[in-house]
C-alpha positions in Angstrom: 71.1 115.5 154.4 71.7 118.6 152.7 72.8 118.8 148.6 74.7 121.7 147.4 71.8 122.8 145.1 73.9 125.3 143.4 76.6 122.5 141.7 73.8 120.4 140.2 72.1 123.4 138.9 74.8 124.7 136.9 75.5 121.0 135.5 71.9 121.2 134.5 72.5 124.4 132.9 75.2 123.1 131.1 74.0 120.1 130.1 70.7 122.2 128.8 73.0 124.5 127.3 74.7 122.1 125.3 71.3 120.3 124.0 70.1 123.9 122.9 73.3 124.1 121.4 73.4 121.2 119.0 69.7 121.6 118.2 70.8 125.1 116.7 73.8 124.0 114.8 72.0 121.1 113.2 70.8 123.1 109.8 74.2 125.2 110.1 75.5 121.4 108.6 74.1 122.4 105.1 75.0 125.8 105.0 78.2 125.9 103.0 81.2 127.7 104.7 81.6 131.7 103.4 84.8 132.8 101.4 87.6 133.4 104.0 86.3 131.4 106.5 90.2 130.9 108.2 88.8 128.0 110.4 87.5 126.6 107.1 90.4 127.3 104.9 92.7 125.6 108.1 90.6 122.0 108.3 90.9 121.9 104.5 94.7 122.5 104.5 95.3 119.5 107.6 92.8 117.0 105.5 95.2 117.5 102.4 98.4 117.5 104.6 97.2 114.3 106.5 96.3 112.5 103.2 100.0 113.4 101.5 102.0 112.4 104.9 100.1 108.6 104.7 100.5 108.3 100.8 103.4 106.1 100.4 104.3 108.0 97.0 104.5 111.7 98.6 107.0 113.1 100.4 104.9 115.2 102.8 107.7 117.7 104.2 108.6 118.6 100.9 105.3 119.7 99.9 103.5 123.0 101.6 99.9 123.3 101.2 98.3 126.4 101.9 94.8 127.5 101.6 92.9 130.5 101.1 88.8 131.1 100.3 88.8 127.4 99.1 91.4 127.8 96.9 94.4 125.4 97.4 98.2 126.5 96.6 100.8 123.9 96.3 104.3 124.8 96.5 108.0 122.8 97.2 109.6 119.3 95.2 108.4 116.2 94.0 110.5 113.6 91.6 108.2 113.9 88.7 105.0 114.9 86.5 103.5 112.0 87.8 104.4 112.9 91.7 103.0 116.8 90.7 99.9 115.3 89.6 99.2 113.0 92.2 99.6 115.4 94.5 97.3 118.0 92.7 95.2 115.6 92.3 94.6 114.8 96.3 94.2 118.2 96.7 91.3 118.6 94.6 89.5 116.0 95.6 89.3 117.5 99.0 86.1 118.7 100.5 85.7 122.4 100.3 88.5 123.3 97.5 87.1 125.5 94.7 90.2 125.4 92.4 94.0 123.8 92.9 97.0 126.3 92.4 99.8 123.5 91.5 103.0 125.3 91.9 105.4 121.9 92.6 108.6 122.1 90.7 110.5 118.8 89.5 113.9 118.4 91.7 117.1 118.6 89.9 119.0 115.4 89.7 121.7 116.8 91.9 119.9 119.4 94.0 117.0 119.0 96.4 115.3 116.0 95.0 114.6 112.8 97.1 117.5 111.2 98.0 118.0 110.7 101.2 114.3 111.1 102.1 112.6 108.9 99.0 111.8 106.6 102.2 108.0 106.4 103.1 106.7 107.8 106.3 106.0 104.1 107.7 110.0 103.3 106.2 110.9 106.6 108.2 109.3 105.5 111.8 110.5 101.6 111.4 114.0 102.8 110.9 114.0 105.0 113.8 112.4 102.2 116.0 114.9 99.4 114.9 117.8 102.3 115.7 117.0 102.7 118.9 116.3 99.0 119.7 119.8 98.6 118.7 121.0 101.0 120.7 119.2 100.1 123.8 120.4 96.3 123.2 124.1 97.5 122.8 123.7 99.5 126.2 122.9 96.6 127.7 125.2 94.4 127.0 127.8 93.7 129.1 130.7 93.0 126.8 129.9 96.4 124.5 130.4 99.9 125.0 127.6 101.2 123.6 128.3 104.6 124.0 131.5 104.4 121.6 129.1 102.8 119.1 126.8 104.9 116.4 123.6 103.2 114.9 122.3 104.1 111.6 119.8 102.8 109.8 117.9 102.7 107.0 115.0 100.2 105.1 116.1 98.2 107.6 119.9 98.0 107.2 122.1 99.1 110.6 125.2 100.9 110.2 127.4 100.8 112.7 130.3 102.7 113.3 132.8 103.8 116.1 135.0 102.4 118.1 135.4 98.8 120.2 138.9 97.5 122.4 139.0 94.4 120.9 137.6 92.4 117.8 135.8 89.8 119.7 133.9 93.4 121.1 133.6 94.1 117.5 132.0 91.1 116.4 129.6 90.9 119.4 128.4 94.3 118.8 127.3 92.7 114.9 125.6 90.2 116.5 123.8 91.9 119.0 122.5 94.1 116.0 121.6 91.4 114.0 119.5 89.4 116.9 117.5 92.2 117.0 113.9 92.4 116.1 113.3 94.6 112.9 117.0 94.5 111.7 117.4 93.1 108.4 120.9 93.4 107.3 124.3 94.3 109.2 126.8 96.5 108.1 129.3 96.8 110.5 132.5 99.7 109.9 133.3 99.4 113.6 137.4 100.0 113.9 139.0 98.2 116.6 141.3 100.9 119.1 144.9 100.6 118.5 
């Protein structure tokens, strides 16, 4: 029987390729990234982003992070000192950052501060889910229109709103909102049609 020789050479190839490879890049490990190393600069800016968007105290989209030779700049809105600091002080603690650039302003009380987003990321994704499980239990069920019905929600309260034919509709719509998992409260502003 006859083997196609020329496949299992270039696997062995690669394969001695690769064990060549890593051999090499083993004592690269402690050699400490140049100035302007982009790719460096890049990894350090995800590790901070990462870290802000699963602190439960930072709003991560507010904050941009940007990195350059090491050096870390911080711009956008927090709530407070103690918000700025936290945040400046993640940064710094990173591997690889040589100095932290802390340029986060306080929000104004009625500008861009943290109203409607002062929700944590985990907050932000259980809301969504609970939304949608509401809105796929209200599509199902026979004596709703579900598509004259809006879900909102948020830390776990639904909102609903729109219209139903007939308050028994109404009600029923409530209910099938609050017999859903995740749902903690029901707030229902659904008008009846006249």
């Amino acid at each position: 029987m006859h083997r196609p020789g020329g496949f299992v050479d270039i696997v062995l190839l690669g394969i001695a390729a690769l064990v060549l490879g890593c051999s090499e890049s083993a004592p690269r490990a402690d050699v400490k990234p140049e100035a302007g190393d982009a790719i460096h600069d890049a990894s350090i800016t995800m590790r901070i982003k990462t870290t802000y968007l699963f602190n439960g105290h930072l709003d991560a989209c507010r904050i941009q992070v940007g990195t350059h030779d090491g050096v870390v700049t911080l711009r956008g809105t927090v709530p407070s000192d103690i918000h700025r600091d936290l945040a400046a002080a993640i940064a710094g603690n990173a591997d690889g950052v040589r100095e932290v650039r802390n340029d986060l302003v306080l929000a104004e009380s009625g500008g861009d501060g943290l109203e409607e987003s002062d929700r944590t990321f985990g907050e932000a994704v259980h809301d969504a889910s609970v939304t949608a499980s509401v809105k796929m239990a209200l599509a199902f069920e026979p004596g709703v229109r579900g598509s004259r019905i809006s879900v909102r929600t948020d830390r776990g309260t639904v909102i609903l709103t729109g219209e139903a034919g007939s308050d028994a509709e109404r009600q029923l719509a409530a209910r099938v909102a609050r017999d859903t998992e995740g749902v903690k409260h029901v707030v229902s502003q659904i008008q009846i049609r006249g």
